[in-house]
NUBADREN-414664 format. One record per residue: x, y, z of N, C-alpha, C in turn; residue in three letters. Coordinates in steps of 0.02 Angstrom, whole numbers, plus 50000, padded with zeros to 5 digits. Layout:
% NUBADREN-414664
XYZXYZXYZALA
...
END
This chain:
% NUBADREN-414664
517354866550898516854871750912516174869250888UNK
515884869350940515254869450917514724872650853UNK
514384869050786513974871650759513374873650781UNK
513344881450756512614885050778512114885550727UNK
511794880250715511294878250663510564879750681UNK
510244887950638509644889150663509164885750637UNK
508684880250645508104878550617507464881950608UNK
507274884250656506724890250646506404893550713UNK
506524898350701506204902050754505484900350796UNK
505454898250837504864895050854504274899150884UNK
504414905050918504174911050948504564919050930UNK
503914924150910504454930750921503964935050949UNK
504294936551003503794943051066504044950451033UNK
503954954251012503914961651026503714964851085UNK
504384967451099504184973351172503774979051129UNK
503544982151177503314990251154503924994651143UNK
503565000551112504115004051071504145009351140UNK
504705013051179504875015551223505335022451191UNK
505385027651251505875030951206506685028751243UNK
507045028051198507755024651221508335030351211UNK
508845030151238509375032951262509955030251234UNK
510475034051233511095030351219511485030251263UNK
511425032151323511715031651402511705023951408UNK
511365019651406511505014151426511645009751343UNK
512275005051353512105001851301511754996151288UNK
511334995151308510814990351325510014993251275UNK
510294999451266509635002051247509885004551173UNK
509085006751146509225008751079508905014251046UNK
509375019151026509195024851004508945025850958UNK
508675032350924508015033250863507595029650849UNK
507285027250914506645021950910505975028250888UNK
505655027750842505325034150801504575029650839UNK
504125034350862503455034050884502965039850849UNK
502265034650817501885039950793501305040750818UNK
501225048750806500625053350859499995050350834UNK
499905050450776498945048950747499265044850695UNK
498535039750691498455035950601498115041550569UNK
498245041750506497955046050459497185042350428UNK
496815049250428496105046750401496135045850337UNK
496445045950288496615046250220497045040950204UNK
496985034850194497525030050194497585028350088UNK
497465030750062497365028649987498005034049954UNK
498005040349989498405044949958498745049850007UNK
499615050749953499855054049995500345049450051UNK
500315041250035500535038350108501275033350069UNK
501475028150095501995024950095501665018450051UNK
501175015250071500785009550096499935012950052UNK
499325011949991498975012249999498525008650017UNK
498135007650071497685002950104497075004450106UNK
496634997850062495844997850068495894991750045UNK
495134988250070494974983950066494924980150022UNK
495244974250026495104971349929495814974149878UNK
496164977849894496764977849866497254975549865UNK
497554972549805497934967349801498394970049749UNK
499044967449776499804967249732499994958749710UNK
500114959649665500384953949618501214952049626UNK
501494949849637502314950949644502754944749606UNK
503294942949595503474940149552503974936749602UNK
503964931749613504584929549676505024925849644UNK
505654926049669506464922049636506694920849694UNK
506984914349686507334912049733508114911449699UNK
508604913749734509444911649705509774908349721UNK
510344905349673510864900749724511394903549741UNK
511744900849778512424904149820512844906849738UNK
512754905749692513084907849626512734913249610UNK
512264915449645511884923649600511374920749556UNK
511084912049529510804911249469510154910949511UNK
509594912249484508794908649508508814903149497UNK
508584898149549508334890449534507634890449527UNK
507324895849566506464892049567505954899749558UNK
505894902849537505324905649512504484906349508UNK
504184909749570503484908649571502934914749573UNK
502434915149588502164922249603501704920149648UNK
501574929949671501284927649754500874932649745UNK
500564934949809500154942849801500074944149889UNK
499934951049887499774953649943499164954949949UNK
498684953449999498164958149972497904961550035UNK
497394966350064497104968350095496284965950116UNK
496514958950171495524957350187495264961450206UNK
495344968150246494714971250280495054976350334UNK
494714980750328494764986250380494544985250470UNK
494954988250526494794985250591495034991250620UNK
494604994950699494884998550727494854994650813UNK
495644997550790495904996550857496015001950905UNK
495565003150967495695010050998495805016150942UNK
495095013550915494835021050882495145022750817UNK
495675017250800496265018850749496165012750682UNK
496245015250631496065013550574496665007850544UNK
496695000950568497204996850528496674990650485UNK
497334986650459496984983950399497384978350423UNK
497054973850385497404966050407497654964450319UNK
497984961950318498414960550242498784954750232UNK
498794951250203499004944450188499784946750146UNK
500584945350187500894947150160501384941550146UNK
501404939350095501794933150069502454933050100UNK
502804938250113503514936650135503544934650200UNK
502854937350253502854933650324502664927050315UNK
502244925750235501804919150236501144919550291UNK
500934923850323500534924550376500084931450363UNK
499624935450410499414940950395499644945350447UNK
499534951850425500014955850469499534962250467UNK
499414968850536499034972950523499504980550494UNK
499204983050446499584990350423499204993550428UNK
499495001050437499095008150437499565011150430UNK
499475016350396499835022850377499955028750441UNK
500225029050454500175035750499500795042850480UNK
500805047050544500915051650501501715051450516UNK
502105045750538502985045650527502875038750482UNK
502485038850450502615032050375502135025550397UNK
502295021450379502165014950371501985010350435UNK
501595008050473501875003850528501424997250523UNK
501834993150565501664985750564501584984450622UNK
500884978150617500774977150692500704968350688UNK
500994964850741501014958250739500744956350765UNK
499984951150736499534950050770499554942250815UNK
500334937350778500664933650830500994935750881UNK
500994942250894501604945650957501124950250991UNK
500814947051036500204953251085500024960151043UNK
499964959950998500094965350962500374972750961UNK
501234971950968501464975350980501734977850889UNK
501954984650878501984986950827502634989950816UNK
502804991050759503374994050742503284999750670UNK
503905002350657504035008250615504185004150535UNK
504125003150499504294998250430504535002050371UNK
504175010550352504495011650314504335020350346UNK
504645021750356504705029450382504555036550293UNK
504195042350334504245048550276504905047950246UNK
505295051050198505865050150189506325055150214UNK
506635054250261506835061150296507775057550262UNK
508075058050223508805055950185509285055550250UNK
509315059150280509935059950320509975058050395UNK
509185054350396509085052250482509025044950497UNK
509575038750483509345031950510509045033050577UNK
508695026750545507995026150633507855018750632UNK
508005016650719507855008850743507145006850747UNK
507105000350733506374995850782506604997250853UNK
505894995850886505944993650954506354986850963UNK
506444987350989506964978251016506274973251027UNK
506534965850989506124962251000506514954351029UNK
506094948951054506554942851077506334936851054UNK
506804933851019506734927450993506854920951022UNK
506614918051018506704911851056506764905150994UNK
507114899451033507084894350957507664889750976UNK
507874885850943508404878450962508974880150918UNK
509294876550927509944876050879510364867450879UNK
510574863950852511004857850842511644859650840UNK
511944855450894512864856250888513054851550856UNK
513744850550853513904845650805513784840350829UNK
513554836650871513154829250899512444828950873UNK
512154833350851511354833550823511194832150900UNK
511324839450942510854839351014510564845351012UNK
509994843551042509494852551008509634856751094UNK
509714862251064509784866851128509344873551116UNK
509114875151162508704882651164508994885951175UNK
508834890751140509034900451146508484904651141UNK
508874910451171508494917251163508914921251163UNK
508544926451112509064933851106508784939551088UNK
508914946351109508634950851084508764956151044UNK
508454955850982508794959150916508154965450916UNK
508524970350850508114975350848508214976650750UNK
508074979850719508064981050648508424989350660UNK
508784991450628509034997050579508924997750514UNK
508785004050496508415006750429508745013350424UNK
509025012050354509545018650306508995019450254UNK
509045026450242508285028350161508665029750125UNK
508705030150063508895030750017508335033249948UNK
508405038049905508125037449856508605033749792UNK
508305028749742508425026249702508075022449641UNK
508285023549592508105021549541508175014349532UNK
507705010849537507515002449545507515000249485UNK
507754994649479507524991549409507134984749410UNK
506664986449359506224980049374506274976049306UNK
505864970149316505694969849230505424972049175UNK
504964975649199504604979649155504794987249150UNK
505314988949172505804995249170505954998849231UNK
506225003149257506425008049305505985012349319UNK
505945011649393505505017449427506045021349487UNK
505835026149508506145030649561505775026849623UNK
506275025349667505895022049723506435025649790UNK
505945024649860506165025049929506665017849953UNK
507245015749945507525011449962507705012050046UNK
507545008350074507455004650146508104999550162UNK
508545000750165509194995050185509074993550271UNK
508714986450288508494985150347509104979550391UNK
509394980750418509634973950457509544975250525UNK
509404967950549509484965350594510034964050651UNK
509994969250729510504970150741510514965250832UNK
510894965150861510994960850919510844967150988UNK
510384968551030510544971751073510754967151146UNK
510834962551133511624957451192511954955151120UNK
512494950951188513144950051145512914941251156UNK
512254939451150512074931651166512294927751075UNK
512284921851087512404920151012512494924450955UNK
513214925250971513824931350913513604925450841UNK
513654921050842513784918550778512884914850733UNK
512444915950772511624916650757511804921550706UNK
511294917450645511224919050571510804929250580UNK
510804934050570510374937250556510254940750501UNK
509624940750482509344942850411509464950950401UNK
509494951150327509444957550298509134958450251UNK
508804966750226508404964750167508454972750131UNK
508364971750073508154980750048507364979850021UNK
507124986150050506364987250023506254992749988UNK
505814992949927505934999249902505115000549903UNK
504945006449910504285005849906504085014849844UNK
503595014449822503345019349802502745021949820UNK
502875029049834502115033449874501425031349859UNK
500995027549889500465029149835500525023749795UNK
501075017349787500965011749736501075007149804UNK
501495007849860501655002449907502394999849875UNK
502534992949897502934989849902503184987049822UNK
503724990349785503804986149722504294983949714UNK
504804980349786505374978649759505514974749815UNK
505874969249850506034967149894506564962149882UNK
507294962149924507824961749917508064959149973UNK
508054950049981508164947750037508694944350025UNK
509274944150107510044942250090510134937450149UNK
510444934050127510734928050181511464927150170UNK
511904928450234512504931450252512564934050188UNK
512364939150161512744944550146512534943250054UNK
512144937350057512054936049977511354935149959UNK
511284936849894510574939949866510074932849886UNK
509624929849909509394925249926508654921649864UNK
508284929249899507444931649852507554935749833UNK
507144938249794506704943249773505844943349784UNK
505724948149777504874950749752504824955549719UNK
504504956849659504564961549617503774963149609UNK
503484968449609502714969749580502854968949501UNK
502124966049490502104962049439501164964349445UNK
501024970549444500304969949448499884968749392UNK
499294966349370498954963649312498284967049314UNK
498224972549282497704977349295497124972049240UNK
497414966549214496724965849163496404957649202UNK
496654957749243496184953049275495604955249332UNK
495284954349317494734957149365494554951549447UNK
494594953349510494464946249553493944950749574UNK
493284946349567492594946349583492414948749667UNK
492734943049710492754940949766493374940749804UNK
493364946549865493924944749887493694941749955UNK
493084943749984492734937450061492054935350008UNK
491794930050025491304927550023490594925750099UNK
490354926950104489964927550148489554923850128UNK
489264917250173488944911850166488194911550209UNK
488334918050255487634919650264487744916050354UNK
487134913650376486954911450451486744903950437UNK
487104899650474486944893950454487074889350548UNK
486624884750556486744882250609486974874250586UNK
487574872350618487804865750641487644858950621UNK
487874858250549487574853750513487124853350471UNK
487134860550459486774860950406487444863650326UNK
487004862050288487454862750229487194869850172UNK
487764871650113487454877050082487924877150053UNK
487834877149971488294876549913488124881449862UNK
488574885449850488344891349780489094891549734UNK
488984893449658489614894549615489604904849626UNK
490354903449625490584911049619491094911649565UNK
490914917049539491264918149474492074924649501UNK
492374918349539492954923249577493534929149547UNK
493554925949457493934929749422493564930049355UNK
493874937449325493664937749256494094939549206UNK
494384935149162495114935749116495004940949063UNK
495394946249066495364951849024495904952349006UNK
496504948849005497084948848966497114949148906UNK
496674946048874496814943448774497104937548761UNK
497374934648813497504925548809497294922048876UNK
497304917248844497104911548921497384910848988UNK
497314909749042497574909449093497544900349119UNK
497964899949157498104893049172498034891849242UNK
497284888649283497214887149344497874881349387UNK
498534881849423498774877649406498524874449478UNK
498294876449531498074872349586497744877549627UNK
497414874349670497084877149736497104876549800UNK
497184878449842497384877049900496904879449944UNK
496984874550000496294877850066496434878050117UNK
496524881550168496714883450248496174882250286UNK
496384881250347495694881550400494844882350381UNK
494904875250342494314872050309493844868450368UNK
494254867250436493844860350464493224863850528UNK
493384869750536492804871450570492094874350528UNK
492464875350475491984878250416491624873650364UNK
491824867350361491814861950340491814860850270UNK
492124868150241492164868550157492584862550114UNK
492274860550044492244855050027492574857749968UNK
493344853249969493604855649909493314852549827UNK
493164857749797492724856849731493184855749655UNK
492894851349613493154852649550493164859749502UNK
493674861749476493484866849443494004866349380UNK
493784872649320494204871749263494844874749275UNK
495044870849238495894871849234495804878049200UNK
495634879849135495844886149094495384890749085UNK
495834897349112495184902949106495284905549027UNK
495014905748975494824910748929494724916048933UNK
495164918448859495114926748881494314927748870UNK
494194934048926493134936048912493144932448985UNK
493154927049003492734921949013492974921049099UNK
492524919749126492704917849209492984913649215UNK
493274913849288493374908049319492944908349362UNK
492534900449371491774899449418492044892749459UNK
491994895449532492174889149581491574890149630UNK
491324882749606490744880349659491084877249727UNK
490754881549773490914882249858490404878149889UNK
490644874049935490254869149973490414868750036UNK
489824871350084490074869750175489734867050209UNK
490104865050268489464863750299489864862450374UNK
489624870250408489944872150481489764865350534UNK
490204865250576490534859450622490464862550693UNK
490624870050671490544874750754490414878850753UNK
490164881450809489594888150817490194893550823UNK
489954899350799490324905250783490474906150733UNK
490934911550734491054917450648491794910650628UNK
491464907850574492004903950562492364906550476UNK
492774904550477493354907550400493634905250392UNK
493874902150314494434897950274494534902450213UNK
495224898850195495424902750139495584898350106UNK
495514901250042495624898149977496134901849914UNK
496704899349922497294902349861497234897549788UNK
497104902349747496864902149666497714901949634UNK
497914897449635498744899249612498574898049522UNK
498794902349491498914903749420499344905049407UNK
499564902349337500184907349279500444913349273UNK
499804918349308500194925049323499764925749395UNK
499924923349436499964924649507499384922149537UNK
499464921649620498914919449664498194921749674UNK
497704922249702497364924549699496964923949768UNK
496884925149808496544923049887496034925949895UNK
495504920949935494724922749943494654919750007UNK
494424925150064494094921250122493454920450101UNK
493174915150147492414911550152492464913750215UNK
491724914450239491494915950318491034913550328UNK
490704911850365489824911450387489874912250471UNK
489194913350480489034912850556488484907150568UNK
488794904550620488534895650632488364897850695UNK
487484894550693487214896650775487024889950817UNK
END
């Protein structure tokens, strides 16, 4: 028999969310659709969203034995507010996609919009209604697989997510909170590749705090974690930087004082990282390794745009107690 070895998903389309039936089994029932985004997104919601807000999280990786091998921290944060047809979403940098993703609150919970998938949207964490599981829209994956000859073959299939609520008492490291638990899997609507890996996860979120728990499984065993791990005594200065109007070869260098250590001990710069630097032509800079408590962290920024338009790079501040991300922008004429 052939091995069905997934390497990675190479494409994922989202259909639109439809209302579905259980007359056909092809289709899928309690697909939940919401009427309005709410004008109030800070309180009162699943998810709080504004600009510049950021979660800290604590990530573990496990081995097939239940132990952690590797241990890191990440953050979520919120770049900026955007309306789409009149409607209030946010773009958010969410470590578990590794990518950014748009949220808004509305008034059946939580929803997500994929700005790699035509931007089609889904339901993520619903009001807590206890006694009503409710589906995603169906979405289709596409991607290769190796049989036992190492010959790559393509597939496609179309899966959908299920979601059970639960209230529960979470435990973190820093003690127990009452949380909305989310038990999500991933389900097959064909019967195409029965033996294709699919993911599962528990999310727990709190009203008004967001996301403080995340619980990812591979066949059936604890894989990750993410735990909030927020650090109210660090202060980040800068979450975009704006470099002003600059035309095409020309250059412009300033220090920004991106963080300010209010812990009571030192913090440890352990690297930096830079994304889509080459149209922006930002120049990776020396900076100090150790922030002191009081005392900033100051990273001198250097560009010098390559192409005309609204150009943007990012820059991740990885530290001892977690990441830290700053877009740069300018407009190049």
């Amino acid at each position: 028999m052939k091995n069905l070895i997934i390497v990675f998903l190479i494409a994922i389309v989202l259909i639109s969310c439809e209302d579905i039936t259980q007359s056909d089994p092809n289709k899928i029932s309690n697909v939940v659709k919401y009427t309005k985004v709410l004008e109030n997104q800070q309180s009162s919601v699943i998810q709080p969203l504004a600009a510049g807000k950021t979660w800290y999280y604590l990530h573990k990786y496990y081995n097939f034995d239940g132990g952690s091998n590797l241990i890191t921290r990440d953050s979520m944060f919120v770049e900026g507010e955007y309306l789409d047809n009149n409607e209030k979403w946010f773009k958010v940098w969410h470590p578990i996609f590794m990518d950014f993703v748009y949220m808004t609150n509305t008034d059946k919970g939580l929803w997500y919009k994929c700005h790699l998938c035509d931007n089609a949207s889904y339901l993520e964490a619903a009001y807590p209604d206890l006694t009503t599981p409710y589906n995603s829209s169906s979405f289709d994956i596409f991607g290769f697989w190796f049989d036992s000859l190492q010959i790559a073959h393509n597939f496609s299939d179309t899966l959908y997510k299920s979601y059970e609520i639960s209230q529960e008492n979470v435990i973190l490291t820093n003690g127990n909170i009452n949380a909305i638990k989310y038990k999500v899997t991933t389900k097959r609507l064909t019967n195409n590749y029965s033996n294709l890996f699919l993911d599962s996860y528990n999310a727990y979120y709190v009203p008004d705090v967001g996301l403080v728990k995340l619980e990812k499984f591979y066949y059936n065993k604890l894989s990750e974690t993410y735990e909030l791990r927020n650090n109210f005594n660090i202060k980040q200065n800068y979450f975009t930087i704006d470099m002003g109007i600059l035309k095409v070869g020309d250059s412009k260098s300033a220090d920004f004082s991106i963080l300010t250590n209010l812990t009571g001990s030192n913090i440890k710069v352990l690297n930096i990282t830079y994304d889509n630097i080459t149209n922006i032509g930002l120049l990776p800079n020396s900076f100090n390794y150790l922030i002191e408590n009081n005392k900033d962290f100051i990273l001198p920024i250097s560009i010098y745009p390559t192409k005309a338009g609204t150009q943007k790079a990012y820059i991740n501040i990885m530290t001892d107690v977690g990441n830290f991300y700053v877009t740069v922008i300018c407009t190049v004429n």
